[in-house]
N, C-alpha and C positions, 0 to 999 in steps of 0.2 A: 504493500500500500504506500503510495509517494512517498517520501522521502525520510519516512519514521520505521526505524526497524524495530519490529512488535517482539516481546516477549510473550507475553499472555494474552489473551482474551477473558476479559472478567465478565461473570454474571452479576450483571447490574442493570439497574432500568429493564422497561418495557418496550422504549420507543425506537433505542439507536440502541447501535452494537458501540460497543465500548472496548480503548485496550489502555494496558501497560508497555510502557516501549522497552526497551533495553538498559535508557540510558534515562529511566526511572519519570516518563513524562505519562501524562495519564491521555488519551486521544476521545474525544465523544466522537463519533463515526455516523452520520445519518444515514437511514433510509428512502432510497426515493422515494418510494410512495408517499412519502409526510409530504413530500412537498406539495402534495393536492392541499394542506392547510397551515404549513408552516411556511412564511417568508424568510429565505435565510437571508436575503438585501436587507428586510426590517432589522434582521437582529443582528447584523453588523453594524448599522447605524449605532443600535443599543448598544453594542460593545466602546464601542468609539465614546458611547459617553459615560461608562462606568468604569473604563477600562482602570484610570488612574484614581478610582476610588477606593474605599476600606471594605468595599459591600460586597466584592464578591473576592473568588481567588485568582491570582495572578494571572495574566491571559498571554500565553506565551505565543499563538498563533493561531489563526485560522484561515478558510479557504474554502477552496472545490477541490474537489479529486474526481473531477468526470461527474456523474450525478449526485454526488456524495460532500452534502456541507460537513467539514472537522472543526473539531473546536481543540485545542490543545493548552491544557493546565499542567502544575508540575501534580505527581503523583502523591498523596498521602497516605501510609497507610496509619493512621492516627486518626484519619479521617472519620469521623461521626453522623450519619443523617438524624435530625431530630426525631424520627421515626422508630431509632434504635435509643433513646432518652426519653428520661421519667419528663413528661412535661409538667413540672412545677410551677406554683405561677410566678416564680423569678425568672426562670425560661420563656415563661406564654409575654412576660415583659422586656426581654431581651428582642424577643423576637418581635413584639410591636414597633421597637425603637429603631431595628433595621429594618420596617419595613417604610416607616413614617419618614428613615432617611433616604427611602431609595425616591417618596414622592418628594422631598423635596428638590431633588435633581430639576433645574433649570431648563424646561425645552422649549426651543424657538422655534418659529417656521423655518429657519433653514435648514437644521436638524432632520427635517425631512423624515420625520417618525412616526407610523401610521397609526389613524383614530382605530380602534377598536369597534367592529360592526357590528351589534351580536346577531342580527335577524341572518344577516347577510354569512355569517359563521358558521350558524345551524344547518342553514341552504346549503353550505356549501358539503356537507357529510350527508342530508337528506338525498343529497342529486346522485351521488358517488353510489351509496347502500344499494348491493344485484338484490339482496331479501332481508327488509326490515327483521327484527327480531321481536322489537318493541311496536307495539301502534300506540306512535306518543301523539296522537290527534288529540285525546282528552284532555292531554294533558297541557299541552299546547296551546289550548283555547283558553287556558288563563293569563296568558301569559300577555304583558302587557309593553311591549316597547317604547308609547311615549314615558309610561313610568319611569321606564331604565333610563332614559336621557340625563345628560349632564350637560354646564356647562364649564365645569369644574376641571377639566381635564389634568391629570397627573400622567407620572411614568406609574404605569404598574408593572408588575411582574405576570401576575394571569395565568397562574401555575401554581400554587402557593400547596404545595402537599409535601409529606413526608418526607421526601428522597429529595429536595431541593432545595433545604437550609441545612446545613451542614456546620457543626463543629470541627473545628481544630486545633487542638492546644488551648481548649477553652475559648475559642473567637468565633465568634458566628457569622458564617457567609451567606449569600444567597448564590444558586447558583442556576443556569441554563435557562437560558431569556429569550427561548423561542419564541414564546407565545408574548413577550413584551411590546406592549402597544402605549399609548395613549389612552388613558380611558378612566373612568367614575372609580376613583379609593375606594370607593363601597364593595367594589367586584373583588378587590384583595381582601378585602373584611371576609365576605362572604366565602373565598375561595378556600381561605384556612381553615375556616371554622367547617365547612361544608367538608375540604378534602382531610382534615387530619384533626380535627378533634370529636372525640366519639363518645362526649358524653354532654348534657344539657348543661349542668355546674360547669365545666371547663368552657363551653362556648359565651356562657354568659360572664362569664368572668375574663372573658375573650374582651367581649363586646364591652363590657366597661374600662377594658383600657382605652378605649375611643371614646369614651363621654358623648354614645348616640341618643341625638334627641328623639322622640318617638319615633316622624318623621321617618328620622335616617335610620332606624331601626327596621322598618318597614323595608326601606330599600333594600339594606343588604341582605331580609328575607326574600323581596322580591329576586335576588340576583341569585341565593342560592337554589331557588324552584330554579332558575334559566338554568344553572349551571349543573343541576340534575339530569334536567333533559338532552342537554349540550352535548355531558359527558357519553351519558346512554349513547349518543348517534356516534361518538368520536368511537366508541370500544366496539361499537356496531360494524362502522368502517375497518375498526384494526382489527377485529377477528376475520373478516372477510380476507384481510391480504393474510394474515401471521395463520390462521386456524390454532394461535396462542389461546387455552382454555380461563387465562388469566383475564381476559377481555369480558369475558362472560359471567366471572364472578364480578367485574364490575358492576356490569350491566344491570346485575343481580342487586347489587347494593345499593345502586341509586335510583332503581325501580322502589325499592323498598320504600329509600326517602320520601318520596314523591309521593307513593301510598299512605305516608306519614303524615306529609306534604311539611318535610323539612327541608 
């Protein structure tokens, strides 16, 4: 694979194949298929402007290799996902703090870094799907897109689960900014508490580190129904290309929500 000689391939992540080089670099490796919804132009933008920050890990390189976005960090194995930690609420506060500093990151229009669309997001996995799994029509009909609007626009991240805040040596990163757009803080509220905390106490002690008023309360419930449905299409799409059985327990999971209507 160009110009990095691999040692391992780690089982890690669900989306890209990932390795360890030789000379101890860690490589993310995409799939072309994602690029039916992942802009990798977007998220070099996004790198460009985080690159020289505290918020994620160092970024040694990136590119194409033919169909194939890399992204290349050095390797850790110290490395922690929050996923694999007791989330305390000294952590659920650490982790507020980097995520409040990734919105305060400065974007201009020349920045040239895309708003986040969600109608147009969903569409874009609904069209892809050869045989839905889910008939998310019900579900769907609540869903309310002038609500979601903003005119608030921040950098998010738009990915806010498990596997992509990361410990090292006690220092907490964010990491893999595919899905980083422009778009309503509310959606990063909603993303963490909807993809990684699994209990009612933990989300709402989530939601009080943001001091939301009813209002904005609402919203980031409104964002997590989008983002139940959202996901269901995205794992919809990835088991169709992977026939990964790991898609399906998603599927399973965020159908449940929705039945909940969390």
């Amino acid at each position: 694979m160009m110009k990095y000689k691999i040692k391992t391939k780690l089982n890690l992540g669900i989306t890209n194949q990932n390795y360890q080089t030789i000379d101890n670099l860690f490589i993310r490796y995409s799939n072309p298929f994602t690029n039916l919804f992942i802009d990798h132009q977007n998220e070099m933008l996004v790198l460009e402007k985080i690159k020289n920050s505290k918020l994620t890990l160092p970024i040694i390189d990136y590119g194409y290799d033919n169909d194939h976005f890399f992204l290349v960090t050095p390797y850790y194995s110290t490395l922690q996902p929050i996923s694999a930690v007791k989330l305390t609420k000294e952590v659920l506060k650490t982790i507020a703090t980097i995520i409040k500093q990734l919105w305060e990151i400065k974007i201009t229009p020349n920045d040239q870094i895309k708003i986040f669309q969600p109608q147009q997001f969903l569409e874009t996995f609904k069209n892809a799907i050869k045989k839905p799994l889910v008939d998310l029509q019900r579900y769907e009909a609540n869903l309310d897109y002038i609500k979601l609007q903003t005119d608030d626009l921040v950098l998010c991240h738009n990915d806010l689960n498990g596997g992509n805040l990361v410990f090292v040596e006690q220092n907490l990163y964010l990491i893999d900014f595919e899905y980083a757009m422009q778009n309503d803080k509310f959606f990063d509220i909603a993303s963490f508490a909807s993809e990684t905390l699994t209990t009612k106490a933990k989300q709402t002690y989530w939601f009080s580190l943001f001091k939301l008023t009813p209002t904005q309360q609402q919203k980031v419930n409104a964002w997590m129904y989008y983002q139940n449905i959202v996901w269901i299409a995205w794992a919809n799409y990835m088991y169709e290309q992977t026939n990964n059985d790991i898609f399906l327990a998603i599927i399973d999971l965020k159908l449940l929500n929705l039945q909940n209507n969390n």
